[in-house]
Structures are given as C-alpha cells and as structure tokens.
MOPAC internal coordinates of N, CA, C and O (Angstrom, degrees):
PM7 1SCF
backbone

  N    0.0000 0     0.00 0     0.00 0    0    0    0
  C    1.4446 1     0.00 0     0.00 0    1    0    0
  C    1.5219 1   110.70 1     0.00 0    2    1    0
  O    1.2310 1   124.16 1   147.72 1    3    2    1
  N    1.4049 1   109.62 1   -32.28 1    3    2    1
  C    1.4612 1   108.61 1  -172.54 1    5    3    2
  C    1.5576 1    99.93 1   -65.92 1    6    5    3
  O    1.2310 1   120.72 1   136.08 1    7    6    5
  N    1.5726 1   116.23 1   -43.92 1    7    6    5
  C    1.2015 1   104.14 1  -157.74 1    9    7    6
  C    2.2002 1   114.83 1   -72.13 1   10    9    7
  O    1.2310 1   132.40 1   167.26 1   11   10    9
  N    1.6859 1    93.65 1   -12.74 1   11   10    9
  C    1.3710 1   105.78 1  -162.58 1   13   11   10
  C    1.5818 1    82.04 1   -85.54 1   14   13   11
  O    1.2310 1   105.72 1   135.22 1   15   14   13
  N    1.0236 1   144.08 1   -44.78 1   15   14   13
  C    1.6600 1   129.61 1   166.17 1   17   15   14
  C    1.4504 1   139.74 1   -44.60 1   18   17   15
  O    1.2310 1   141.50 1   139.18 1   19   18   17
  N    1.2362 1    75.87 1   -40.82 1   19   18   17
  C    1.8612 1    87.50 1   163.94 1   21   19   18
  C    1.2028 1    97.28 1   -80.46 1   22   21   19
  O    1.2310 1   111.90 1    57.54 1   23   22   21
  N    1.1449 1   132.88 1  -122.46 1   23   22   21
  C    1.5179 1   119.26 1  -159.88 1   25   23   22
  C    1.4319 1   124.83 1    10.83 1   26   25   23
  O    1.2310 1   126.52 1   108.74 1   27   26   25
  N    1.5498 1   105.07 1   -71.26 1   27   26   25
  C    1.4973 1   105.84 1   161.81 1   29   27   26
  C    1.5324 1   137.17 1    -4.61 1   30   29   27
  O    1.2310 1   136.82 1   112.72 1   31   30   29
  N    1.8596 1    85.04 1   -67.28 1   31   30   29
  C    1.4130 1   117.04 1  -177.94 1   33   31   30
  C    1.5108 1   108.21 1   -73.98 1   34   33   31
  O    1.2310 1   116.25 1   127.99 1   35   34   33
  N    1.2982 1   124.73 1   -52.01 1   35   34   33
  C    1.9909 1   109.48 1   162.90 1   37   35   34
  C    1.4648 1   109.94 1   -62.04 1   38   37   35
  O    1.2310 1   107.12 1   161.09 1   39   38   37
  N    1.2633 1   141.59 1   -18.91 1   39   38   37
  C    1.2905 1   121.07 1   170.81 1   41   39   38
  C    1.3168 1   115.24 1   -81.82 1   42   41   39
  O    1.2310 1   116.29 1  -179.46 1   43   42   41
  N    1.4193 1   124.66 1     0.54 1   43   42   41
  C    1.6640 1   124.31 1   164.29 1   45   43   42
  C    1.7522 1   115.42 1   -93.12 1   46   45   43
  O    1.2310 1   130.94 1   154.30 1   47   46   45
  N    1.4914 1    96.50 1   -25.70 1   47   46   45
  C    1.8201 1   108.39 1  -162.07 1   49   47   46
  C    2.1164 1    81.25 1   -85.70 1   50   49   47
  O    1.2310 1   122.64 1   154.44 1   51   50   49
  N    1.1441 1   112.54 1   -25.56 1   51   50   49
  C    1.6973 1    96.16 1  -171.29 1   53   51   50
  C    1.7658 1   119.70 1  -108.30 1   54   53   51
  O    1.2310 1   128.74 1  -166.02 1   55   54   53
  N    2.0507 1   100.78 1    13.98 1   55   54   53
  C    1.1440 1   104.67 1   173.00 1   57   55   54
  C    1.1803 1   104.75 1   -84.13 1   58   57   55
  O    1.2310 1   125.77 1   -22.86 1   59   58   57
  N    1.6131 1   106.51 1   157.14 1   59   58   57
  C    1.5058 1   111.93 1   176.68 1   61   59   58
  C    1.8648 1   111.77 1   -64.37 1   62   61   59
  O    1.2310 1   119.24 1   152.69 1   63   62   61
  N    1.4474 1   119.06 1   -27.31 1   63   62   61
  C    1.2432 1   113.18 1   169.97 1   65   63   62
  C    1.5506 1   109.59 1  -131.41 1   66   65   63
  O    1.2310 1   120.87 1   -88.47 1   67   66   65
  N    1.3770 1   115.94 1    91.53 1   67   66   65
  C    1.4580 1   110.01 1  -166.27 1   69   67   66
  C    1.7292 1   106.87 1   -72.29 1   70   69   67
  O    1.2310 1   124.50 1   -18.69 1   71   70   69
  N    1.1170 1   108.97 1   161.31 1   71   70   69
  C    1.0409 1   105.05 1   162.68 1   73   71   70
  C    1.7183 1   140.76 1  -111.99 1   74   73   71
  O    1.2310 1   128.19 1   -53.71 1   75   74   73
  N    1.5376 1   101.83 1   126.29 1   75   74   73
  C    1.9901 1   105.76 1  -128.97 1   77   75   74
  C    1.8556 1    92.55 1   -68.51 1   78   77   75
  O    1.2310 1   117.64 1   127.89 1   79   78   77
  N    1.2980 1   122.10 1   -52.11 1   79   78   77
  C    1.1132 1   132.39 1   167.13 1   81   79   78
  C    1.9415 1   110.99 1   -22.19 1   82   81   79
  O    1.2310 1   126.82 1   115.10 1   83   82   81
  N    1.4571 1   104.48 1   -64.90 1   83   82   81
  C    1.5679 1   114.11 1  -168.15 1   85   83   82
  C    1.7545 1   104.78 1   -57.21 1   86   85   83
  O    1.2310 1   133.47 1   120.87 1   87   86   85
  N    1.3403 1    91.57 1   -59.13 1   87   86   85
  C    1.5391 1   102.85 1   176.45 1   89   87   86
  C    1.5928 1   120.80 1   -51.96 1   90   89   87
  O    1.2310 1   121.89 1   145.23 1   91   90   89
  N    1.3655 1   113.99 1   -34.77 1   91   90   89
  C    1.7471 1   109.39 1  -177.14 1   93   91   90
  C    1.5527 1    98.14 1   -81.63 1   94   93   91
  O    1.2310 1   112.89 1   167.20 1   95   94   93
  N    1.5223 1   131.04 1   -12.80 1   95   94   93
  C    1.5649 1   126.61 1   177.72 1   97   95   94
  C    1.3800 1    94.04 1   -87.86 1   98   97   95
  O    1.2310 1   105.39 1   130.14 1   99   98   97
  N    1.2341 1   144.66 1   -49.86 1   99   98   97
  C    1.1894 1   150.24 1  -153.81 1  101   99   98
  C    2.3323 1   104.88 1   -74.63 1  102  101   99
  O    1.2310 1   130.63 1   154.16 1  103  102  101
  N    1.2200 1    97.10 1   -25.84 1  103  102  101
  C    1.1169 1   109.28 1   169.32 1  105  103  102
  C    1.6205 1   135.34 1   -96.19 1  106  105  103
  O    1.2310 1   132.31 1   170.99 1  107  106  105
  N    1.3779 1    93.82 1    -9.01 1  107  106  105
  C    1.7385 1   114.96 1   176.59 1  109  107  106
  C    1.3351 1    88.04 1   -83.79 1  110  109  107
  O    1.2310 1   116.85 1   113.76 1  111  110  109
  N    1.4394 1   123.60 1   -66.24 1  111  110  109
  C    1.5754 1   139.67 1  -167.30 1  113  111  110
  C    1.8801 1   102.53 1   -46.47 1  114  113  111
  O    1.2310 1   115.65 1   133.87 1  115  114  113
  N    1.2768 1   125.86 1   -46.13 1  115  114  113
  C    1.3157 1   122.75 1   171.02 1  117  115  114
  C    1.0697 1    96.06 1   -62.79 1  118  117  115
  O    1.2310 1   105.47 1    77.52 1  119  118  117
  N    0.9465 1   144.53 1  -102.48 1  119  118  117
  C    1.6574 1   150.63 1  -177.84 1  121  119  118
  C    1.2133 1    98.10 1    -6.71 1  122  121  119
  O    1.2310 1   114.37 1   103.77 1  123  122  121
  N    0.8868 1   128.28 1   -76.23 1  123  122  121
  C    1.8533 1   112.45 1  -169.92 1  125  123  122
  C    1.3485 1   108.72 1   -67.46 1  126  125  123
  O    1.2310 1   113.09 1   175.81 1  127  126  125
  N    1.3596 1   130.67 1    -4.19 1  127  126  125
  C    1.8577 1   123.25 1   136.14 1  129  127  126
  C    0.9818 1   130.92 1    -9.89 1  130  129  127
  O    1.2310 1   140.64 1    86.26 1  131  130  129
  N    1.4507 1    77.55 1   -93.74 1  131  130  129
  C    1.6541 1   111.77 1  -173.97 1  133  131  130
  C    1.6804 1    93.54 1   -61.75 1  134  133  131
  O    1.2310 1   113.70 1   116.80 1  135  134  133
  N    1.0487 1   129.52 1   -63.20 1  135  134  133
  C    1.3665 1   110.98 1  -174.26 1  137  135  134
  C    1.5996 1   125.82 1   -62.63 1  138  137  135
  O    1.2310 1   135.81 1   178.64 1  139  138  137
  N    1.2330 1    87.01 1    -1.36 1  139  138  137
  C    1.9625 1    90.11 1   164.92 1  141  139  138
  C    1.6859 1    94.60 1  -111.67 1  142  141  139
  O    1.2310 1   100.34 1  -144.45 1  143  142  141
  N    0.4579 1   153.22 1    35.55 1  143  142  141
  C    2.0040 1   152.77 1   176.78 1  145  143  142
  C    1.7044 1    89.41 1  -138.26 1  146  145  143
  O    1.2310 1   116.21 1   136.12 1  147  146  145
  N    0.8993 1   124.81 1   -43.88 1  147  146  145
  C    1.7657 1   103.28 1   176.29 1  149  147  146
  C    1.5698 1   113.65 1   -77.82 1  150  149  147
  O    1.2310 1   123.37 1   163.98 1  151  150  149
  N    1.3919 1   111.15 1   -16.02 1  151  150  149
  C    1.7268 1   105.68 1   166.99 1  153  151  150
  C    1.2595 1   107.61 1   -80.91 1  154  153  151
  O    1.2310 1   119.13 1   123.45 1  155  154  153
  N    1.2156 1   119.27 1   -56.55 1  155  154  153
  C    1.4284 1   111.91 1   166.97 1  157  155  154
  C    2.2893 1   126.20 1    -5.92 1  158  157  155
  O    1.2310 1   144.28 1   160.36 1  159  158  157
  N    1.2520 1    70.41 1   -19.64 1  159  158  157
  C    1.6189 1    66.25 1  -166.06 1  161  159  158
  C    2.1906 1    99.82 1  -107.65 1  162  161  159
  O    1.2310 1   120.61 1  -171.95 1  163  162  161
  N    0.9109 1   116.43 1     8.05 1  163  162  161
  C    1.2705 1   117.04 1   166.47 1  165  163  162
  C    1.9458 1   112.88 1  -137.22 1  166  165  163
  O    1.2310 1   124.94 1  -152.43 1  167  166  165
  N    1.3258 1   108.13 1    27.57 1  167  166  165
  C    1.3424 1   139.40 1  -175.74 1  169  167  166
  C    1.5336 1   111.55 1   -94.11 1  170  169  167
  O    1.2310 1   125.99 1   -62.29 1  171  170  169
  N    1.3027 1   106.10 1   117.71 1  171  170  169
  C    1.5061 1   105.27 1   169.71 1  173  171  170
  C    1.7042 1   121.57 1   -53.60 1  174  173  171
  O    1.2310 1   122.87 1    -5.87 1  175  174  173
  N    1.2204 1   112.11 1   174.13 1  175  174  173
  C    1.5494 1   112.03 1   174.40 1  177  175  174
  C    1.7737 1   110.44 1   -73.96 1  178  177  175
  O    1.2310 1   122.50 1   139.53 1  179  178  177
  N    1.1605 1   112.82 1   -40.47 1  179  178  177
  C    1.2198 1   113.06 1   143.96 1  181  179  178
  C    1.4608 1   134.97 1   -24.59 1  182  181  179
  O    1.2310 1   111.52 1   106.20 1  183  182  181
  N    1.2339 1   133.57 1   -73.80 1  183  182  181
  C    1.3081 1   153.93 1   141.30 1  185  183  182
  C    0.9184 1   120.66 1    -6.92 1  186  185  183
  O    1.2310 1   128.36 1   118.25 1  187  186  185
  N    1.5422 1   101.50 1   -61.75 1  187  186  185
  C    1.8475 1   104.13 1   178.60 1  189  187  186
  C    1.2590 1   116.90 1   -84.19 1  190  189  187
  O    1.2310 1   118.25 1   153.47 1  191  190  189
  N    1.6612 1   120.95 1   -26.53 1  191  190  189
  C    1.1746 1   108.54 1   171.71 1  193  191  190
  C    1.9943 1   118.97 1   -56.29 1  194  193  191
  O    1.2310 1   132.33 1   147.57 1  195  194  193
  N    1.5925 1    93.79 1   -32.43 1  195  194  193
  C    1.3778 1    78.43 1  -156.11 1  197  195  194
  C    1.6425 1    97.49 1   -90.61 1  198  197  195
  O    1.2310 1   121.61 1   178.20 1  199  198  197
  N    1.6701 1   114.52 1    -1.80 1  199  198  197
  C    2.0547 1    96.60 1   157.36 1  201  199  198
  C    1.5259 1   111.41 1   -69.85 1  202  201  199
  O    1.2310 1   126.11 1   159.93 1  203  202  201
  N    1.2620 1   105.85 1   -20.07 1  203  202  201
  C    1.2114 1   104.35 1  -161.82 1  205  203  202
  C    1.5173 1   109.70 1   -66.06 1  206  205  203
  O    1.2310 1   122.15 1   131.03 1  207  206  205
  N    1.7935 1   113.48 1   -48.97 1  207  206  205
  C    1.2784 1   104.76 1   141.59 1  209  207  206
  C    1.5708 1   166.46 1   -24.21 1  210  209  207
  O    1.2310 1   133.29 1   143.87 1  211  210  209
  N    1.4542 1    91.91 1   -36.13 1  211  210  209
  C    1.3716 1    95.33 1  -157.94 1  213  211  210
  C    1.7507 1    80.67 1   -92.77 1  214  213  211
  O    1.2310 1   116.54 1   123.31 1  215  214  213
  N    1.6765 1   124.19 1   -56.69 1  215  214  213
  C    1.4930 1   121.04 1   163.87 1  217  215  214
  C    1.3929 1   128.23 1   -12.63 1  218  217  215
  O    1.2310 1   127.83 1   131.22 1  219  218  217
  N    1.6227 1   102.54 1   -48.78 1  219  218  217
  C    1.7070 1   113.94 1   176.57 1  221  219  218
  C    1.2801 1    99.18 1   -54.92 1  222  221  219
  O    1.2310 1   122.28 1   126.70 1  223  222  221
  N    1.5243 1   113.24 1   -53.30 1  223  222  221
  C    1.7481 1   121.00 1  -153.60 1  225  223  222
  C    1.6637 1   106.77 1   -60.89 1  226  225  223
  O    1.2310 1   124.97 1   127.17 1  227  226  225
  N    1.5218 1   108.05 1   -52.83 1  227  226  225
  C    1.2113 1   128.66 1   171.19 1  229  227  226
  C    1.5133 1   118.13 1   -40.44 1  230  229  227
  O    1.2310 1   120.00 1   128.12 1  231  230  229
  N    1.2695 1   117.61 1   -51.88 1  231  230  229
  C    1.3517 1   128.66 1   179.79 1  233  231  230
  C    1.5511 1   108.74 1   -85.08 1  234  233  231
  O    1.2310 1   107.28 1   153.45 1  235  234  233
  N    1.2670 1   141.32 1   -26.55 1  235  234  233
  C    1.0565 1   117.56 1   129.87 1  237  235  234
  C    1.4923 1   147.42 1   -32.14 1  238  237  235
  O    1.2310 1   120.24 1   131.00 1  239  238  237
  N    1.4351 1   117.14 1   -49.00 1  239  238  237
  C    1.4418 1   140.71 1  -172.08 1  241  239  238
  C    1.3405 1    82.68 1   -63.24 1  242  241  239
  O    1.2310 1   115.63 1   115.59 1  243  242  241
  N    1.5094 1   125.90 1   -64.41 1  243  242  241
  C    1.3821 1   125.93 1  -153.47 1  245  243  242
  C    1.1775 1   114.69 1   -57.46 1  246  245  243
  O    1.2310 1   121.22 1   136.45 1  247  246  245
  N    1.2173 1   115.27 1   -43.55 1  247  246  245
  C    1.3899 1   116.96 1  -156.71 1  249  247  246
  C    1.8503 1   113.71 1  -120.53 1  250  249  247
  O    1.2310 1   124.48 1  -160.97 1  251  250  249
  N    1.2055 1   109.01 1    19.03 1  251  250  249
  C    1.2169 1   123.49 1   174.62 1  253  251  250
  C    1.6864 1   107.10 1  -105.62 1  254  253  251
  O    1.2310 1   129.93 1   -51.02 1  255  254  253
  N    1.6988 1    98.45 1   128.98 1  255  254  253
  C    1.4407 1   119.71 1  -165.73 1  257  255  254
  C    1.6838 1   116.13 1   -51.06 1  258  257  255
  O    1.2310 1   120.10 1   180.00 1  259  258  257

C-alpha cells in the first residue's frame, strides 16, 4: 500500500494541475502506513493478521475497476 500511495502521490505532484485536495488525502493515507508498519513490529499475530486484512481489502477497493 505504501508503495501504491506514493506513486499516486508523484502522479499528482507531476500533473500539470494536481489536484491539492486528492493529494493531501493521498498523503494522510501513506502516513497512516507507515504508522501502521512500525506497529506492526510490536503487534501480535493477531494484529497483523487482521492489518493484513483490512490492507488486502483496501487495496482491493482501490484498485478495482
């Protein structure tokens, strides 16, 4: 997910008219990544299964037509 945000986020910072709105959500949404990938590491198996989930779900939503 982190990496499908970034991208995201250079394909708004290198449009000729980005859009400022999309980009400041698209940059909260990384941010709460990384701040769920650094819990990840004092996270039960539990825990991770179920980001691991909700990420799948998410990245589905996103990127489904």
């Amino acid at each position: 997910m982190i990496a499908w945000y970034s991208e995201q986020i250079m394909e708004q910072r290198r449009a000729a008219e980005p859009d400022q709105v999309l980009l400041e959500e698209l940059l909260e949404a990384r941010r709460g990544c990384l701040e769920d990938q650094r819990a990840l590491g004092e996270a039960t198996a539990e825990e991770v299964a179920g980001t691991l989930a909700a990420y799948a779900a998410r990245y589905r939503d996103l990127t489904s037509p």
